[in-house]
N, C-alpha and C positions, 0 to 999 in steps of 0.2 A: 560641462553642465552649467546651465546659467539661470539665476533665478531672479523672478520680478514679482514685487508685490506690488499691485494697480488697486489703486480706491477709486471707486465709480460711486463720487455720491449724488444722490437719485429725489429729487422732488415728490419722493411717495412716501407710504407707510410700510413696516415690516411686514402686510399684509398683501405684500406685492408677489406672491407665491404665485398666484392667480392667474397674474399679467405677464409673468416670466411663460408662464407654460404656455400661454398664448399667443406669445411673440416670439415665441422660438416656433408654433407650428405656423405660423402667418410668414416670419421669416424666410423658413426652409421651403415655403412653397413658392414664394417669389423669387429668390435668389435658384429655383430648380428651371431648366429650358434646356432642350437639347441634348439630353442626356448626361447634362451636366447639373450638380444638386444633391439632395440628400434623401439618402434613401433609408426608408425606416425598416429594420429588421428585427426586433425585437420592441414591445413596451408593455410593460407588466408591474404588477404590485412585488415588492423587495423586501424582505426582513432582513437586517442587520444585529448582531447581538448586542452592539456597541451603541447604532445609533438608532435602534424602533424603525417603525416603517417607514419604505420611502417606496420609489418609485426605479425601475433597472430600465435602460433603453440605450440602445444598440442601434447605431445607423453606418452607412455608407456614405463617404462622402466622395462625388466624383468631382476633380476640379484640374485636370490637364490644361485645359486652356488658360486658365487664369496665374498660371505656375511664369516667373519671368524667363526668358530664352535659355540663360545657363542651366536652369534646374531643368528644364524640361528634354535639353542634352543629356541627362545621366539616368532621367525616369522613364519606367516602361509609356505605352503610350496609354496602353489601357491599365490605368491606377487606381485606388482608392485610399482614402482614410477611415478607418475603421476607428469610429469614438465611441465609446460605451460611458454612458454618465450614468450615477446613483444618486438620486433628490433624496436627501431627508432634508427637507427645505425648514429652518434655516441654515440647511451645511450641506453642500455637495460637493460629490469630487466627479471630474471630467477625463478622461484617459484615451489621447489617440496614440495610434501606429497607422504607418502604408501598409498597404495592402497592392498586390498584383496580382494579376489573372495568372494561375497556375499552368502554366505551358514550357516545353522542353526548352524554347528557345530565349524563354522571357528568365531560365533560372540565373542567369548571370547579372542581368542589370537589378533584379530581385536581390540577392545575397547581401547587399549593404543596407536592407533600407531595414531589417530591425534594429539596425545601431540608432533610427531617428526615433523618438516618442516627445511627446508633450502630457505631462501632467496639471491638471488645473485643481487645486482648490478653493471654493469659496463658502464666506458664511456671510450673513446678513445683519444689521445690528441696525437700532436706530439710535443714529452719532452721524457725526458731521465728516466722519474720515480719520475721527481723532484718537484709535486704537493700534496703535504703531506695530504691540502687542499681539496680535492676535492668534498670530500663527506660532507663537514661541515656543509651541508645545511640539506642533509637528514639523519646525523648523530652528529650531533654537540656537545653533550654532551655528548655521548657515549662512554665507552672506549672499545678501540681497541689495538688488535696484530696486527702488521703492519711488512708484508714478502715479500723479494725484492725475486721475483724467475728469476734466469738468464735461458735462456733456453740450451746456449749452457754447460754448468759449470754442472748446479744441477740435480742428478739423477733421473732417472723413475726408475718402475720397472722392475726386468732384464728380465720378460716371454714379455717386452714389446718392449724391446729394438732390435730395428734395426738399421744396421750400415748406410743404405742410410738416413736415416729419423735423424740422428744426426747433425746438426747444427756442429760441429765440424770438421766435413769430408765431408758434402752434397758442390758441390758446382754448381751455378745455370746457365745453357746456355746461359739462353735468357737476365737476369739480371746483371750476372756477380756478386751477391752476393753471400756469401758462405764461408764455411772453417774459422766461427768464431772463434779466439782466444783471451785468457786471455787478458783483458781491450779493449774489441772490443764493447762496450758502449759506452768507450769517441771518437772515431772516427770514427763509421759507419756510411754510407749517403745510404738510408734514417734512419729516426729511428722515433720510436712513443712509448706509452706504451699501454696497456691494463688494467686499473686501477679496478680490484675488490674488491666489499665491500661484505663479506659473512657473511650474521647470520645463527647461525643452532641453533635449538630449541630445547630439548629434556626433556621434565619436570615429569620425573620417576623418583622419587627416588633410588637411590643405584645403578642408570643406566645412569644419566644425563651426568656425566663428562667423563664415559670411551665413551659413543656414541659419546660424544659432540666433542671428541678430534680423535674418531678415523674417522667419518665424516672428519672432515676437513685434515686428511692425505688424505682420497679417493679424497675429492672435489681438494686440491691441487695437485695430483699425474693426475687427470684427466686434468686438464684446462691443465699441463704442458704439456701432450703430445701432446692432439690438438694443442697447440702454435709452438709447435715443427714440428708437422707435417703441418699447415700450412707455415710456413717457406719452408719448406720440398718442397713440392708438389707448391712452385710457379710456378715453369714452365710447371704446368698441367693449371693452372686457371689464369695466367697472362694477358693472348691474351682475356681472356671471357668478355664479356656485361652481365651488368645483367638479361637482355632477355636469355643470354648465359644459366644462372648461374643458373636460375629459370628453364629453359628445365633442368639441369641436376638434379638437386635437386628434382624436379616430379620425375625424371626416376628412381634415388635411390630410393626416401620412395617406389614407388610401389616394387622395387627388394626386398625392405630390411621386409618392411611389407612381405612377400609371405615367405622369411624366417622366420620370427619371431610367424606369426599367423599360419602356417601350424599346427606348433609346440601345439597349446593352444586350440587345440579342442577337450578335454578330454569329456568326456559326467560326468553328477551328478555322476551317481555310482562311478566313478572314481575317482571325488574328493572327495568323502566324503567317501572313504577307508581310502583315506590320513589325510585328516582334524580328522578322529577320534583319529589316532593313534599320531597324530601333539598335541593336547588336552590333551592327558593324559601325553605325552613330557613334555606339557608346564606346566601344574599341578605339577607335578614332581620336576620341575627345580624350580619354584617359594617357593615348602613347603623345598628344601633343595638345596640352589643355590650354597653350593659347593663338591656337590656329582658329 
């Protein structure tokens, strides 16, 4: 088990509820083609006893192709991640698991992969990053890597990179923020951070620490560019209510959904073409792992 606390601190206000919900459904519709993307299965109002209302949402995540050669050696072909997130926004927690298409031939390369999970928590505070603290409550004697990621400075990947969506060059109409540069921390108005606590699980021997490490480049390279493009995109979801925010957010899952499940209507024969030859892949890999 390996835990990271990541500061994402953010050129907005704590009132950035708004822009989060907006740039996760603007996100998950771009980042969906092919059958590949996120598919919405759940989004509903949530009572907590602990934390008051929030919001419960349950997605698919399909992403084979983007898995590097080793991993996708060991995975079925037809996969998913199953994330279910609870917003009581300022504090949510995120929780995925794999998920595979339930077939006789696919229960084998299946059987390891509830050993992987990633946990995410976050909360939101307006400070500079400067709460070291914050999870001590629900981490307290744990140790932790602790990663300042700046959004405009730290790279993404470059198939991801856009030059509008760069916090370096974007700069905003309606706000007049924008065009961050080097020490634009110590004197942006407003400013807040995005404080995550991330566990990722992976208890397979011989596989624990390259998952475990290569996980949290994906979960870090991911959160960074959503923070980036919400920045990005304030001046699409600045002026919205959350009555706004929630019409738009329905209208994505149905687009992005119609993209993603067109794709995932294979009939049996068709998976278990795949899954047979996936099987003997994986048998393969396991009696001689560096062939």
């Amino acid at each position: 088990v390996h835990l990271y606390l990541i500061h994402f601190v953010l050129g907005l206000a704590l009132q950035y509820r708004i822009g989060q919900l907006y740039m996760i459904s603007k996100h998950s519709h771009e980042q969906s083609d092919r059958g590949e993307g996120v598919e919405v299965v759940q989004n509903e109002p949530y009572e907590d006893p602990n934390h008051g209302n929030g919001q419960l949402t349950e997605k698919r995540v399909y992403l084979n192709s983007k898995l590097p050669s080793w991993a996708r050696a060991v995975v079925p072909k037809i996969f998913y991640v199953t994330e279910k997130a609870w917003n009581y926004y300022p504090y949510t927690i995120t929780a995925r698991r794999i998920s595979c298409v339930k077939h006789t031939f696919l229960l084998l390369q299946c059987s390891f992969l509830p050993k992987f999970s990633i946990h995410i928590e976050t909360k939101y505070e307006d400070n500079k990053g400067s709460n070291d603290s914050i999870f001590d409550k629900e981490a307290k004697d744990l140790e932790r890597e602790v990663c300042f990621i700046d959004i405009a400075s730290d790279e993404i990947p470059e198939r991801y990179y856009k030059e509008s969506e760069d916090p370096k060059y974007f700069k905003s109409q309606k706000t007049g923020r924008g065009q961050l540069k080097e020490g634009w921390r110590e004197t942006h108005q407003p400013i807040m951070c995005s404080y995550k606590l991330v566990t990722v699980k992976f208890e397979v021997w011989g596989l624990q620490t390259r998952v475990e490490q290569f996980v949290h480049k994906v979960v870090r390279d991911i959160l960074l560019i959503g923070h980036r493009q919400a920045f990005a995109w304030v001046d699409e979801w600045y002026d919205m209510t959350m009555d706004d925010v929630r019409e738009y957010e329905k209208n994505m899952h149905e687009k992005t959904n119609i993209k993603v499940c067109n794709q995932h209507s294979s009939t049996v024969d068709e998976i278990e073409s795949h899954a047979k030859a996936r099987v003997c892949q994986f048998l393969k890999h396991i009696a001689h792992p560096h062939t």
